[in-house]
N, CA, C and O atoms as a GROMACS GRO file, in nm:
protein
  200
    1UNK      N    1   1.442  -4.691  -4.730
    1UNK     CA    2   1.554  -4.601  -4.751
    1UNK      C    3   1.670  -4.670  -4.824
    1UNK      O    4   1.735  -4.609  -4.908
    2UNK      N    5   1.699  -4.814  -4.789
    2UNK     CA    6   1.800  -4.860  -4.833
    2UNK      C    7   1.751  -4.887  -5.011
    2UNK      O    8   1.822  -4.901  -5.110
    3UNK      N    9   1.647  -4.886  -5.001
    3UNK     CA   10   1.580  -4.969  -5.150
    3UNK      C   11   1.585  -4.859  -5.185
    3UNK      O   12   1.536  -4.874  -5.297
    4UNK      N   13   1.620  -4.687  -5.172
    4UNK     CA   14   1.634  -4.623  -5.274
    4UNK      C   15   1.760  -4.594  -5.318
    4UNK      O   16   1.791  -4.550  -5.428
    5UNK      N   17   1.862  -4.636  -5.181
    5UNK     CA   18   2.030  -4.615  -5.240
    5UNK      C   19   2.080  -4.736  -5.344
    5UNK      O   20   2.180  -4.728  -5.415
    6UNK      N   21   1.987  -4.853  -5.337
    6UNK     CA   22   1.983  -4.952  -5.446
    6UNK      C   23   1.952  -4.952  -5.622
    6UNK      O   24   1.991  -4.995  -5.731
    7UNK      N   25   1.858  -4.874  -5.560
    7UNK     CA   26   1.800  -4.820  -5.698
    7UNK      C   27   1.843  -4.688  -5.812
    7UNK      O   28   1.809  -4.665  -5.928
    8UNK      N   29   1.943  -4.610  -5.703
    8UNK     CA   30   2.028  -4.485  -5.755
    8UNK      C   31   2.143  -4.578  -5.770
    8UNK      O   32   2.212  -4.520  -5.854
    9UNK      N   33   2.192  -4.668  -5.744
    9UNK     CA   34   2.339  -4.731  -5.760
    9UNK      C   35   2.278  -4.828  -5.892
    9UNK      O   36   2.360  -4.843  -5.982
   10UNK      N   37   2.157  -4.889  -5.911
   10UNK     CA   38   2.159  -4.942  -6.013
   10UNK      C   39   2.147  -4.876  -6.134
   10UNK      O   40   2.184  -4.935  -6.235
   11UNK      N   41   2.082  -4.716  -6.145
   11UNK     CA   42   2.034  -4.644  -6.217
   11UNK      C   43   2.204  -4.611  -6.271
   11UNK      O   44   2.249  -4.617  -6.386
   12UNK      N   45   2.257  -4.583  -6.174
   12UNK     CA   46   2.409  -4.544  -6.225
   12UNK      C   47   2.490  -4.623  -6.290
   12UNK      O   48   2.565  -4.574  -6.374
   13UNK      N   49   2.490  -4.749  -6.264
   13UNK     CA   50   2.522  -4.851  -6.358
   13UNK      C   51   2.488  -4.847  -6.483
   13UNK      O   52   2.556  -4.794  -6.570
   14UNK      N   53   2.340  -4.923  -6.506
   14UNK     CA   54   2.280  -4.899  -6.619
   14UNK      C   55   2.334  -4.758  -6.692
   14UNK      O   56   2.372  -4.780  -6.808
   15UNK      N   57   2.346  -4.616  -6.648
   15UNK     CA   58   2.391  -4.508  -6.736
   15UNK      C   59   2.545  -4.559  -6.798
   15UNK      O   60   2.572  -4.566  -6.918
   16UNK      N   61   2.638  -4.594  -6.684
   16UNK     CA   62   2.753  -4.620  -6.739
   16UNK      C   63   2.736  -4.760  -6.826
   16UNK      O   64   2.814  -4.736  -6.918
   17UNK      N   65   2.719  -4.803  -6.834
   17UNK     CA   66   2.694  -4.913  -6.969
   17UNK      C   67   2.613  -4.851  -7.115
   17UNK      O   68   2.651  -4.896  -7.224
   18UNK      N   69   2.532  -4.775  -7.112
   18UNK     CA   70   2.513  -4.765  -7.179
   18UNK      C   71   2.548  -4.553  -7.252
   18UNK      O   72   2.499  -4.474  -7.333
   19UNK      N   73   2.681  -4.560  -7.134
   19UNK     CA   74   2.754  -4.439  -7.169
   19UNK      C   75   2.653  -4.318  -7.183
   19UNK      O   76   2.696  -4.235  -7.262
   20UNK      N   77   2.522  -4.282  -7.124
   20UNK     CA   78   2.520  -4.163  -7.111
   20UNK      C   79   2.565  -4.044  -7.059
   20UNK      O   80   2.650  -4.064  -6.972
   21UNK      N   81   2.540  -3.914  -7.081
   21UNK     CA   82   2.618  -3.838  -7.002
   21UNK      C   83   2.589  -3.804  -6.838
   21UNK      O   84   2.667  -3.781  -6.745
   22UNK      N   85   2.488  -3.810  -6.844
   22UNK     CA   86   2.414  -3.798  -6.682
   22UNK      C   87   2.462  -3.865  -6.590
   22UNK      O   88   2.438  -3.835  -6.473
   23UNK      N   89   2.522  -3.946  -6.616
   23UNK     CA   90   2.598  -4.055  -6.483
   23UNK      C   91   2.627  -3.939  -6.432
   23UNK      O   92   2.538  -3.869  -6.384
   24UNK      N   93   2.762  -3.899  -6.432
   24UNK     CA   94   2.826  -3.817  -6.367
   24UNK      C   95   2.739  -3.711  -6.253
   24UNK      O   96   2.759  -3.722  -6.132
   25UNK      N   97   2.677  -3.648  -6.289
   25UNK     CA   98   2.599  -3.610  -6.158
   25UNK      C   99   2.508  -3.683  -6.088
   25UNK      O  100   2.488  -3.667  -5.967
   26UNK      N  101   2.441  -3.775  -6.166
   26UNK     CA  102   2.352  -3.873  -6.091
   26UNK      C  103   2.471  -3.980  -5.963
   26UNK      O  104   2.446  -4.026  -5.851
   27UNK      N  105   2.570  -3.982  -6.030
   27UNK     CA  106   2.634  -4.057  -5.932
   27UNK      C  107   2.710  -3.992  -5.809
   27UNK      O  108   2.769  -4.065  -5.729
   28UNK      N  109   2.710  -3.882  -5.797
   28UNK     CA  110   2.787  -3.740  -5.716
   28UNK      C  111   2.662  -3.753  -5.656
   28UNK      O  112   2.674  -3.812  -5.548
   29UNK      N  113   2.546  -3.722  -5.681
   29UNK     CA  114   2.398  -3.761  -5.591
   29UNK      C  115   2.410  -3.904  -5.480
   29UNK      O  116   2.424  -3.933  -5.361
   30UNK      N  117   2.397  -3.951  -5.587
   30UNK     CA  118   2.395  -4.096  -5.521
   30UNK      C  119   2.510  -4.169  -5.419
   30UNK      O  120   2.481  -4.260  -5.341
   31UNK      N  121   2.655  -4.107  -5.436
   31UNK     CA  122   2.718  -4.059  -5.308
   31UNK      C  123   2.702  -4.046  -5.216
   31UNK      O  124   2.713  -4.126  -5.123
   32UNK      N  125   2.657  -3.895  -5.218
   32UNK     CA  126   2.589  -3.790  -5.095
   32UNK      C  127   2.469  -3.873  -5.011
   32UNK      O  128   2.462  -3.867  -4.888
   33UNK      N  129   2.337  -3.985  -5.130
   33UNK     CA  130   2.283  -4.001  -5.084
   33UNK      C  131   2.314  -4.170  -5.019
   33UNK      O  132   2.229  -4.242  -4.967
   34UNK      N  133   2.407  -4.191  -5.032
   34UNK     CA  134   2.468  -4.332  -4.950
   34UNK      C  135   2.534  -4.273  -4.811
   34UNK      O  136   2.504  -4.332  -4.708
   35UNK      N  137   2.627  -4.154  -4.800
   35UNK     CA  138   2.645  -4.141  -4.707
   35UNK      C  139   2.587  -4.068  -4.606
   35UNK      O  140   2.618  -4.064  -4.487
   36UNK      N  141   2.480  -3.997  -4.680
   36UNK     CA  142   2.362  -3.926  -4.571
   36UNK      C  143   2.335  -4.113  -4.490
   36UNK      O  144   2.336  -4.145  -4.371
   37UNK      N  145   2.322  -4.164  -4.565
   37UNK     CA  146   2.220  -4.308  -4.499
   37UNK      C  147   2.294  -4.363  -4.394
   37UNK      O  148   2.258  -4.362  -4.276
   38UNK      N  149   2.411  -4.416  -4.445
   38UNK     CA  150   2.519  -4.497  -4.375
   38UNK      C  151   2.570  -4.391  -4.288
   38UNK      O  152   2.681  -4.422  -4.244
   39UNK      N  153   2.534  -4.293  -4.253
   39UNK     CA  154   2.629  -4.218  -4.163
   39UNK      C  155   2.601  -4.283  -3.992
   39UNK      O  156   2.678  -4.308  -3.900
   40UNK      N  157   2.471  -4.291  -4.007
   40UNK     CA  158   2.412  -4.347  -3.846
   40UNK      C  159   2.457  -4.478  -3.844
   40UNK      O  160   2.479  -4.502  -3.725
   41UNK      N  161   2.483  -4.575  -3.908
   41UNK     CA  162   2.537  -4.695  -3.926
   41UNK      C  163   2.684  -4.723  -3.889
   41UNK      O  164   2.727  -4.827  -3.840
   42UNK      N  165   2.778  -4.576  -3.932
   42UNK     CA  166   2.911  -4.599  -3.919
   42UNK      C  167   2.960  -4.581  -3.781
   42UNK      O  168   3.079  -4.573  -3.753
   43UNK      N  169   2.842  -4.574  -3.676
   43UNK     CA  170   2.928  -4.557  -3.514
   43UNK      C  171   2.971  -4.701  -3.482
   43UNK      O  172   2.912  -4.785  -3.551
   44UNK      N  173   3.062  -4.751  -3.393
   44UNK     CA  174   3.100  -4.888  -3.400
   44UNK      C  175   3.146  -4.841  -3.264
   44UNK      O  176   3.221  -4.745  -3.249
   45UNK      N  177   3.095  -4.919  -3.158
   45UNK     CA  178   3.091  -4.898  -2.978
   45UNK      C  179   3.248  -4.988  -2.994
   45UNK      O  180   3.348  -4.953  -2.931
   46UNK      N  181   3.247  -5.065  -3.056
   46UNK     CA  182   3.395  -5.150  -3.042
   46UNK      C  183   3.525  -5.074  -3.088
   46UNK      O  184   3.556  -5.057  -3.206
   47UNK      N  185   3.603  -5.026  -2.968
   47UNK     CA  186   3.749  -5.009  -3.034
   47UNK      C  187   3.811  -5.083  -3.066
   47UNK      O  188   3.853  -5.163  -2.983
   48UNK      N  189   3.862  -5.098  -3.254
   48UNK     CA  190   3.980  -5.161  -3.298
   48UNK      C  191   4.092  -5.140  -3.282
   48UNK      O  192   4.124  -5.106  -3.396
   49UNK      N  193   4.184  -5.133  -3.221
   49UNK     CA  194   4.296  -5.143  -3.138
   49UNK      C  195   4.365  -5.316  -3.192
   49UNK      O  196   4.344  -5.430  -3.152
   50UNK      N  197   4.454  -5.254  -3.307
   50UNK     CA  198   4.530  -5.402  -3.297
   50UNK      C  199   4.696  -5.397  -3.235
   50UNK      O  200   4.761  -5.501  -3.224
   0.00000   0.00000   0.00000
């Protein structure tokens, strides 16, 4: 799973370097599909309380 949010973040790169137009929705994807992933990741049992 992670090796495909790697591979949409590199794909998006590569577009912006070489300025195609497709970034732009490919990367609005690739968003959505980082934070579908990381969402179960972002619970943190530790309260930060400084």
């Amino acid at each position: 799973m992670m090796l495909s949010m790697f591979v949409l973040w590199t794909i998006v790169f590569v577009g912006i370097f070489v300025r195609r137009r497709w970034v732009i929705p490919v990367s609005l994807v690739t968003i959505i599909w980082t934070v579908v992933l990381l969402r179960p990741h972002m619970t943190d049992p530790i309260p930060l309380n400084f």
